[in-house]
N, C-alpha and C positions, 0 to 999 in steps of 0.2 A: 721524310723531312730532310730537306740537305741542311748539312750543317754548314758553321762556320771555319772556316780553313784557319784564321789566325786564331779562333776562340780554341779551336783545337790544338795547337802548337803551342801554344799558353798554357793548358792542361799539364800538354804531355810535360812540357819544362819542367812546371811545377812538381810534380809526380818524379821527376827523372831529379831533381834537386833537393827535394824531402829525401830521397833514398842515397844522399851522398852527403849525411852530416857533418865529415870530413872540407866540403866542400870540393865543385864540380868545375870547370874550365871550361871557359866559351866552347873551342876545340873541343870539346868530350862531348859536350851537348849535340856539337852540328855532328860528329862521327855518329854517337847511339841513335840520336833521331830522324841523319839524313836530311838534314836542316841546311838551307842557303846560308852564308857567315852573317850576311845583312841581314836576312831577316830575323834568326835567333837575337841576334845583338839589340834589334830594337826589341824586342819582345822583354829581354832581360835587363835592359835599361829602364823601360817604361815597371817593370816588377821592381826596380830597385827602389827608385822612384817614390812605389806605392808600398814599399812597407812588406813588400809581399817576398820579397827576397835580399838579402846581404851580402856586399861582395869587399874582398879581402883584397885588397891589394900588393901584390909583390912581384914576385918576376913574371908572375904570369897572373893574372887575374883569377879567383875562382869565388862562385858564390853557394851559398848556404840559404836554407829556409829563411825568410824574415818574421819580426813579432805579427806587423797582422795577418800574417797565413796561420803562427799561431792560436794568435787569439778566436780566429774565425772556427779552427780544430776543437777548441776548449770552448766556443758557445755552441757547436755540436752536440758534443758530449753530454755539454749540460742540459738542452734540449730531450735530450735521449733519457735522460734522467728524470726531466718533469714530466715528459710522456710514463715512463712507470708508474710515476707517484699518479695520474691523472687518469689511466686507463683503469685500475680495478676499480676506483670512486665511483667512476662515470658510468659504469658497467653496472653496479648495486644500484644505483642510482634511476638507473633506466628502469629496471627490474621493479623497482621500490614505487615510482611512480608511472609505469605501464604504457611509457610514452616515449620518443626516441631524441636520443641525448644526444647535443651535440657541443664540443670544444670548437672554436675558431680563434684567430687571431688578426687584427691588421696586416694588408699587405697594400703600402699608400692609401688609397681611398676606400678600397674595397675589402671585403672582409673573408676571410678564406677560411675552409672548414677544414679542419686538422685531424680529428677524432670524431666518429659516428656509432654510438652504441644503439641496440637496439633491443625491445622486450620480445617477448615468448614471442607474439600475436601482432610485429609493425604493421603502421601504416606505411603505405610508400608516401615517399617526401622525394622530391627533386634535387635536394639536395643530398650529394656523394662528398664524400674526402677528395679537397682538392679542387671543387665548387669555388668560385667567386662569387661573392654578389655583395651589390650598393649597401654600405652603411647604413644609411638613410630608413631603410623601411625594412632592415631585419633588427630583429632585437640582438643580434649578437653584436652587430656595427653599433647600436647605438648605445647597447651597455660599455662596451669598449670608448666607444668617441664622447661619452658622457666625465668619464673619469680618465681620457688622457687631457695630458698639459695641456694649458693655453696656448700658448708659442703653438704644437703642433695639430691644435683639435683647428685652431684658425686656419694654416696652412692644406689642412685635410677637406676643411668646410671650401677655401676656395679651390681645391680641386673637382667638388662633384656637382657633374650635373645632373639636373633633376630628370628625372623621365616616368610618366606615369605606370605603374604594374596594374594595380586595383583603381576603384573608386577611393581608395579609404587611403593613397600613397600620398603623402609628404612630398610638396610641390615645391617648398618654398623655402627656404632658409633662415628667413622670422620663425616658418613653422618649425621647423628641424631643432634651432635656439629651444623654444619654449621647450620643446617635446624633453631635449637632454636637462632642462632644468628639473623637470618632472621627474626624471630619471635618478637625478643624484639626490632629490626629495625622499623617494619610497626605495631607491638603492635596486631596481632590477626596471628593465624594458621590458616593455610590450608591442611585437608585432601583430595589432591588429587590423590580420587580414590584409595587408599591406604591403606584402609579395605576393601573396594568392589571394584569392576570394575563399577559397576552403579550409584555409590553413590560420592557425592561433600559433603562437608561439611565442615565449619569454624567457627571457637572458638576463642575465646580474654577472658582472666583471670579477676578474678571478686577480689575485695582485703577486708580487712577488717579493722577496725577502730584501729589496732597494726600496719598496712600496709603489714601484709604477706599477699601473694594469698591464698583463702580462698577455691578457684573452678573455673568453668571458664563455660561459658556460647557458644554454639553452634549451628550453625543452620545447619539442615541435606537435601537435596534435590537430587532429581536424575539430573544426570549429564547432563547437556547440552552445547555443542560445545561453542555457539553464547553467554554464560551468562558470564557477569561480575563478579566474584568471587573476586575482589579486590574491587568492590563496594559493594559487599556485605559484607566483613570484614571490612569497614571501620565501616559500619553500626551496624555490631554486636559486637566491639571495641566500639561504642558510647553507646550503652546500656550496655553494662556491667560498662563501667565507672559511670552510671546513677545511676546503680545498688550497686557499690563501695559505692556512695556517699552517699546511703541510709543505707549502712552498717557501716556508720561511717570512709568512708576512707578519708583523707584529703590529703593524700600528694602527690608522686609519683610515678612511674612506677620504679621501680632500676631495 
């Protein structure tokens, strides 16, 4: 894969500027990086810009990490954090109901799997860690896009277009409305059969200690005639609220 030549000189600033808390001097940057004057210069204008860097002015210019390279550090971290509290859950969880677990969250329109637990005996599922796919016709996109804001479930809806997977896929965006009202009704989705023809699977949103949906929680199985799929969503709506509560959510389902 070639990379990007400025996306890299960006990095490396970055990285060469976090490690001089002190602060660093245009000069210091182009000697350690071998950097042209011009084009470090735009590179650390455009970071100043964005938040992403701080420059002191005096006899000689030097710049310092800015707050949002901070803040992007500390929602890291904190990331790293909810995967702990969300990995043993989800892990008991698989185990408990014999079926394979999975965490996603929004990424724009499409929904990406984060965490994939699996029991003694998996089924294969086509979906791995790091999977995309349409909101639209997986219950983890629609438990999520059921329970985000208005302002961006609107924005999210005119982003996607429809493309048929099954017979049983969600065409339409009348249909998609009804489907997420049904959703914040009974409090979990249902992908029926709706990315595959062999595949069942149901999701209920997971929230966080602000009370936005945060991701949503899924269990994947092949399809069978005679299975309760409403008992299974009540089920997987009760762990994920379990899972809420350990993320600091307190309040309610809006």
């Amino acid at each position: 894969m070639k990379l990007n030549r400025t996306t890299q000189r960006t990095v490396e600033i970055l990285k060469l500027v976090s490690k001089n808390p002190e602060g660093i001097t245009l000069d210091d940057i182009c000697s350690q990086l071998s950097l042209p004057k011009t084009s470090a210069y735009d590179i650390i204008t455009t970071l100043v810009e964005m938040g992403m860097a701080n420059v002191e002015k005096g006899q000689k210019q030097t710049y310092t990490i800015g707050l949002t390279a901070y803040r992007i550090g500390i929602n890291y971290t904190n990331n790293m954090d909810f995967l702990e509290v969300l990995e043993p859950e989800l892990k008991a969880f698989s185990r408990t109901v014999g079926k394979t677990v999975f965490f996603g969250v929004r990424s724009d329109h499409e929904v990406v799997y984060i965490c994939k637990f699996e029991p003694e005996n998996p089924i294969i599922t086509t979906a791995t860690v790091g999977t995309k796919n349409p909101m639209y016709c997986t219950s983890l996109g629609k438990a999520i896009l059921a329970y985000t804001d208005e302002d961006t479930r609107q924005q999210v809806m005119n982003r996607i277009t429809f493309r048929r997977k099954t017979d049983n896929t969600i065409m339409t965006r009348k249909a998609l409305e009804a489907e997420l009202v049904k959703v914040r009704d009974q409090g979990y989705a249902l992908d029926a059969r709706e990315m595959e023809d062999h595949m069942e699977c149901v999701g209920a949103p997971v929230f966080g200690s602000d009370n936005s949906v945060v991701g949503a929680i899924s269990v994947s199985s092949l399809y069978k005639p005679g299975e309760d799929y409403d008992a299974l969503g009540r089920m997987v709506c009760q762990k994920a609220e379990e899972v809420s509560r350990l993320l600091g959510f307190l309040g309610k389902k809006s």
